[in-house]
N, CA, C and O of each residue as an XYZ file, in Angstrom:
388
protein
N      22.075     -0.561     -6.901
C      20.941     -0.616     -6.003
C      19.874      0.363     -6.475
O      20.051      1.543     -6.779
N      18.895     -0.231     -6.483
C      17.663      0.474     -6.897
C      17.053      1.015     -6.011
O      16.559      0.297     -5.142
N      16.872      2.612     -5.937
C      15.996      3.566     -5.061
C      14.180      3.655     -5.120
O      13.603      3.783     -6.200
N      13.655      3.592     -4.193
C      12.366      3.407     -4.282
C      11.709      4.880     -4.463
O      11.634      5.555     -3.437
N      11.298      5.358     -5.497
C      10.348      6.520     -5.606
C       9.476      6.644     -6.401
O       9.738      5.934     -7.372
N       8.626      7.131     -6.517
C       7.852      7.234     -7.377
C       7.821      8.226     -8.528
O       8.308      9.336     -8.311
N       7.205      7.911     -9.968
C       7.492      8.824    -10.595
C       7.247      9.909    -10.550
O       6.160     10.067     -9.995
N       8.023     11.464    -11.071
C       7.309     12.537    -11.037
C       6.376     12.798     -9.476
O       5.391     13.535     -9.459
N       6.841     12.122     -8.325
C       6.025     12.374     -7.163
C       4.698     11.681     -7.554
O       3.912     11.629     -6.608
N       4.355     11.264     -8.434
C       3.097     10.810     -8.777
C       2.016     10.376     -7.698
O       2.691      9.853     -6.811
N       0.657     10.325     -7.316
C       0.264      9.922     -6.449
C      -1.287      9.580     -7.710
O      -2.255     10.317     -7.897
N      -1.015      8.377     -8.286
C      -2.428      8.143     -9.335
C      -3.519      7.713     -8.145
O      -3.348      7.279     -7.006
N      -4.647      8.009     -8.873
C      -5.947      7.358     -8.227
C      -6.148      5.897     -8.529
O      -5.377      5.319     -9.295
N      -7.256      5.223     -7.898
C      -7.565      4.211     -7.930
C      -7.905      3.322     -9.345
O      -7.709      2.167     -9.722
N      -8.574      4.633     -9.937
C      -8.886      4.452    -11.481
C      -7.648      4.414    -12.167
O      -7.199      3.422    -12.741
N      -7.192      5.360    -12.100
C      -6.148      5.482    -13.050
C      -5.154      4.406    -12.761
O      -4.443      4.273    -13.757
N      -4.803      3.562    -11.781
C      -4.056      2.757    -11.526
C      -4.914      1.384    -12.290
O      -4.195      0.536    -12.819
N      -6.408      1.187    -12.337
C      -6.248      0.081    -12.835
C      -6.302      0.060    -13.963
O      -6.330     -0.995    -14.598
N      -6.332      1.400    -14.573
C      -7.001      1.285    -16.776
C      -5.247      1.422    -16.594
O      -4.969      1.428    -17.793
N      -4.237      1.507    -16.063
C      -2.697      1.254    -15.977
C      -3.045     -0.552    -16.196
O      -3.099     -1.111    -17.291
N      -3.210     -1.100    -15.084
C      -2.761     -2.426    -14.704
C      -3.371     -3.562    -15.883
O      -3.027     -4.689    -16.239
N      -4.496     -2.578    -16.281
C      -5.669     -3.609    -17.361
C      -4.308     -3.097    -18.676
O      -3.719     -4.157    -18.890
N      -3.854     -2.335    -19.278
C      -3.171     -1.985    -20.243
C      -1.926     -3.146    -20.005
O      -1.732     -3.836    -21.006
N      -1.297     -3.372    -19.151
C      -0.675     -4.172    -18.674
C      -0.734     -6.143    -19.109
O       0.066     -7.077    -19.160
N      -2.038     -5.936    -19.308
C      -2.971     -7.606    -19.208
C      -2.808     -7.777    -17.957
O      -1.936     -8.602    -17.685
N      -3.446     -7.193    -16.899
C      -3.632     -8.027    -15.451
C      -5.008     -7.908    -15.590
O      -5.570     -7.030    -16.246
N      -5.754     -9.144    -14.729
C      -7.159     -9.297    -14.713
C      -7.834     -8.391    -13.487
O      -6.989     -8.306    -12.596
N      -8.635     -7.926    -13.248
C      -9.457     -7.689    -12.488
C      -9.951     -8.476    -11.724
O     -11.018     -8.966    -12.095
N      -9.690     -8.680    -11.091
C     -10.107     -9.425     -9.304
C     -10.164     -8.857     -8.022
O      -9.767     -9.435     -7.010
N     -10.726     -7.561     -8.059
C     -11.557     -7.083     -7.030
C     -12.483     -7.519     -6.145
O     -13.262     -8.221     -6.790
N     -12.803     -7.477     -5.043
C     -14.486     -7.918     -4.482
C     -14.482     -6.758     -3.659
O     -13.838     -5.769     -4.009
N     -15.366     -6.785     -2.228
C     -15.656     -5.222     -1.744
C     -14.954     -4.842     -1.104
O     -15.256     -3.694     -0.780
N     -13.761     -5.298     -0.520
C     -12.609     -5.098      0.354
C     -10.991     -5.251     -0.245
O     -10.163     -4.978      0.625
N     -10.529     -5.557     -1.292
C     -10.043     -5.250     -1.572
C      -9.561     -5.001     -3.592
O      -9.989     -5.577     -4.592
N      -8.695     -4.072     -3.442
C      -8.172     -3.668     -5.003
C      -7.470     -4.804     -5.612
O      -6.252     -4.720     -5.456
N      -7.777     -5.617     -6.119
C      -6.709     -7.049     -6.595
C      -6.783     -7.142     -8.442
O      -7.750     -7.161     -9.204
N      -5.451     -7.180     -8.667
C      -4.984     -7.090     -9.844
C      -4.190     -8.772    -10.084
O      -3.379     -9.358     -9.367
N      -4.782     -9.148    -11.296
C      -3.577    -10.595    -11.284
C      -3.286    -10.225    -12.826
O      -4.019     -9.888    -13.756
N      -1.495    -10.492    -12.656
C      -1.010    -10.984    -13.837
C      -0.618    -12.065    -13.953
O       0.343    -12.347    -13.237
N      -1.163    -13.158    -14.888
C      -1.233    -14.500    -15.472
C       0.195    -14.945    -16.037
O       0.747    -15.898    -15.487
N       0.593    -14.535    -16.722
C       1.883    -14.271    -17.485
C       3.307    -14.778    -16.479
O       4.183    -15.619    -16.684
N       3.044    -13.817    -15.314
C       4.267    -13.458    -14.449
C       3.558    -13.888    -12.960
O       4.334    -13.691    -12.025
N       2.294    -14.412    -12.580
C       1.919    -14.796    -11.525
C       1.971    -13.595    -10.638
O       2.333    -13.827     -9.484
N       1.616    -12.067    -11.011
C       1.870    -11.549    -10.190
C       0.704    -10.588     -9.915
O       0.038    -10.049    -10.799
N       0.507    -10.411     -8.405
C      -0.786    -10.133     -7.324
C      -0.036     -8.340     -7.137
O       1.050     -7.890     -6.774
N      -0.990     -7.921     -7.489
C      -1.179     -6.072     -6.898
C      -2.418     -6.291     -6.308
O      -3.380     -6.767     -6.912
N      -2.414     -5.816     -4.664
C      -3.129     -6.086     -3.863
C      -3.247     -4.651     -2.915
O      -2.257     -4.331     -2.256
N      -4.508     -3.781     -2.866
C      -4.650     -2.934     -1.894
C      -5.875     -2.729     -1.104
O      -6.891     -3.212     -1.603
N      -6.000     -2.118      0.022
C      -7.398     -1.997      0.514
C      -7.956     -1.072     -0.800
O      -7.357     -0.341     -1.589
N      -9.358     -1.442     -0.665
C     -10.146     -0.963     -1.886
C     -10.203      0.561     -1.484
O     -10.297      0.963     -0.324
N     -10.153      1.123     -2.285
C     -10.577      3.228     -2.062
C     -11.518      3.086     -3.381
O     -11.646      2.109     -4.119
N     -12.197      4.484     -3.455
C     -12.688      5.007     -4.017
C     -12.208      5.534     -5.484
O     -11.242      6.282     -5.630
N     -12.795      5.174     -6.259
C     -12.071      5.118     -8.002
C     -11.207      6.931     -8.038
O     -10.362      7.417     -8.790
N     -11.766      7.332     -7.139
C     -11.101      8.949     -7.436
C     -10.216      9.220     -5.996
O      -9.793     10.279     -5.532
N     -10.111      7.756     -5.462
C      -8.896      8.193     -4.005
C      -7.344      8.012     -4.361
O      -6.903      6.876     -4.541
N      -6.527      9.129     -4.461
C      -5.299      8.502     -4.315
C      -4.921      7.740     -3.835
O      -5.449      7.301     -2.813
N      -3.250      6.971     -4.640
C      -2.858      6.211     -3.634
C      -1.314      7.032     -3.785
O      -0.633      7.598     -4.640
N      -1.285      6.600     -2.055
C       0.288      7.447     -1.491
C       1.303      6.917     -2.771
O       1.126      5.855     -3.369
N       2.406      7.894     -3.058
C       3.632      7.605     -3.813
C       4.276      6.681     -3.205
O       5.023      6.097     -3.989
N       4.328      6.230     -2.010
C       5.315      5.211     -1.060
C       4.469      3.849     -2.169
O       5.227      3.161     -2.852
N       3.271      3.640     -2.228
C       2.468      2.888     -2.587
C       2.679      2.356     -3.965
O       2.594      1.241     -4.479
N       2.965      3.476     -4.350
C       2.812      3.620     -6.343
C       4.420      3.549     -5.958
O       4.302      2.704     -5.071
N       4.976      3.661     -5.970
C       6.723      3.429     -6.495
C       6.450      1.909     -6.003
O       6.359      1.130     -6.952
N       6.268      1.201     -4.462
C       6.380     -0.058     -4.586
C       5.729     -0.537     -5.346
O       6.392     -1.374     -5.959
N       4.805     -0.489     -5.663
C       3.833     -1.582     -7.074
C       5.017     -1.450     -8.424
O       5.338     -2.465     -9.042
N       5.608     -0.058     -8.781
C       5.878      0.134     -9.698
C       7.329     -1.094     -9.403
O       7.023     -2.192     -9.867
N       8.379     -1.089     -8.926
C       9.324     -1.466     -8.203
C       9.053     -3.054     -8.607
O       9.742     -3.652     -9.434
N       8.205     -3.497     -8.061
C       7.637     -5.127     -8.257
C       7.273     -5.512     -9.341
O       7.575     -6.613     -9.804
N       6.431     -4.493    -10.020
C       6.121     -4.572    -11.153
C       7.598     -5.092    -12.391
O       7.771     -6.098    -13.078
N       8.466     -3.740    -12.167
C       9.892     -3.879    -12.759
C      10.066     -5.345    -12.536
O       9.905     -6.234    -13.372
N      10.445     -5.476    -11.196
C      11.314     -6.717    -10.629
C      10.582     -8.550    -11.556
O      11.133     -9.562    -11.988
N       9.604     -8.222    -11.482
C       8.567     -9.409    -12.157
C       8.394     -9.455    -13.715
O       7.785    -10.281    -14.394
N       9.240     -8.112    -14.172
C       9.333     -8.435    -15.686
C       8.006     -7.989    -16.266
O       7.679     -8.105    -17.447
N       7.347     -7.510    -15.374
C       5.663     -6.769    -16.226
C       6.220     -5.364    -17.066
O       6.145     -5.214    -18.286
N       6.799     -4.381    -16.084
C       7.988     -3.575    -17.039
C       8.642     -3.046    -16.888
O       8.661     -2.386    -15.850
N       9.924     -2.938    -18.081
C      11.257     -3.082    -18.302
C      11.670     -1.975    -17.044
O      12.698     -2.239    -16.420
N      10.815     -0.617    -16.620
C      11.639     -0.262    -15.847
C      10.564      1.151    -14.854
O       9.722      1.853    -15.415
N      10.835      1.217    -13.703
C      10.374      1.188    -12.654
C       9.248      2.477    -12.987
O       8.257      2.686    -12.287
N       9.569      3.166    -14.028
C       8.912      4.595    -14.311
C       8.192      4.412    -15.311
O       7.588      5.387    -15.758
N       8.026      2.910    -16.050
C       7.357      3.129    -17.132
C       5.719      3.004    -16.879
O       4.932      3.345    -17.762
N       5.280      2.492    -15.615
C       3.407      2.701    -15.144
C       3.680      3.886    -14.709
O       2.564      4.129    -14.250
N       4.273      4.799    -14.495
C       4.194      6.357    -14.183
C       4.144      6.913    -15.515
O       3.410      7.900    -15.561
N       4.781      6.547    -16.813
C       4.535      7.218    -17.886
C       3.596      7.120    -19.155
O       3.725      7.655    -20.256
N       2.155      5.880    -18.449
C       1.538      5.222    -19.137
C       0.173      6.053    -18.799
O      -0.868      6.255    -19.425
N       0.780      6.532    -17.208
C      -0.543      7.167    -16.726
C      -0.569      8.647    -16.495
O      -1.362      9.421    -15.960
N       0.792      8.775    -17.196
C       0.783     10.728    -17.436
C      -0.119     10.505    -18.781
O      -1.289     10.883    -18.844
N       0.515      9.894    -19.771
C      -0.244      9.670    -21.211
C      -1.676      9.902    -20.986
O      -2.268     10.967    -21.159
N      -2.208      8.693    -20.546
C      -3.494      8.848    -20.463
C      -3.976     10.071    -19.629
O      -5.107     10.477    -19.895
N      -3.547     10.465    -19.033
C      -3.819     11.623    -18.029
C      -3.884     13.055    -19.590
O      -4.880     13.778    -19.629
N      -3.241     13.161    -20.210
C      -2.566     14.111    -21.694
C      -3.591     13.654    -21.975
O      -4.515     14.236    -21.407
N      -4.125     12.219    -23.108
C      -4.941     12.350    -23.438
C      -6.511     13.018    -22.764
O      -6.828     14.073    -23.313
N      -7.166     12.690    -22.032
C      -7.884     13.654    -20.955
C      -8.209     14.426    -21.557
O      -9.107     14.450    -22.399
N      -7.174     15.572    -21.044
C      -7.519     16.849    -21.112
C      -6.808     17.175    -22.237
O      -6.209     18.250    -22.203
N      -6.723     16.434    -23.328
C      -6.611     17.092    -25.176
C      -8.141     16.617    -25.567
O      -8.791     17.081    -26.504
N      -8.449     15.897    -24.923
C      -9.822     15.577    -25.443
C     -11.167     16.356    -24.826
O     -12.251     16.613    -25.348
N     -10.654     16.614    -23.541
C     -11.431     17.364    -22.696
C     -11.730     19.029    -23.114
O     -12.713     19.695    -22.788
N     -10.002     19.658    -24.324
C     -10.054     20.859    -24.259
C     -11.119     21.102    -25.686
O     -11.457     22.238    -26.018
């Protein structure tokens, strides 16, 4: 049985969740109300009220996407969009320093 958490406590922003979901190949399908992600591949919908590119989203939030994500075969395993977006997070601030 698989436990629902998120990685590292992680709580990514809005941004950082979708340059995640676009790395992924999901399309962008946003409008002004909500965050909508489609993957073509696997038919599969990441769907949230829209926030602000710099609003977190709760870890309850980010482990289930991640969780579904797994389950739908986008990837192999529940921590790997938590370790796509520490990366990019590293890159950042090596580029930033």
């Amino acid at each position: 049985m698989k436990y629902l958490r998120a990685y590292k406590d992680m709580e990514p922003t809005f941004g950082e969740l979708a340059k995640g979901l676009t790395q992924l190949k999901f399309e962008n399908r946003s409008n002004d109300e909500l965050f909508l992600y489609y993957h073509k591949n696997t038919d599969t919908l990441v769907v949230l009220k829209k926030g602000k590119i710099n609003d977190p989203i709760d870890r309850a939030r980010f482990a289930a996407i991640s969780l579904n994500l797994e389950g739908m075969g986008v990837i192999e395993h529940i921590d790997d969009l938590g370790k796509m977006i520490e990366q990019a997070r590293l890159k950042e601030q090596t580029a930033a320093a």
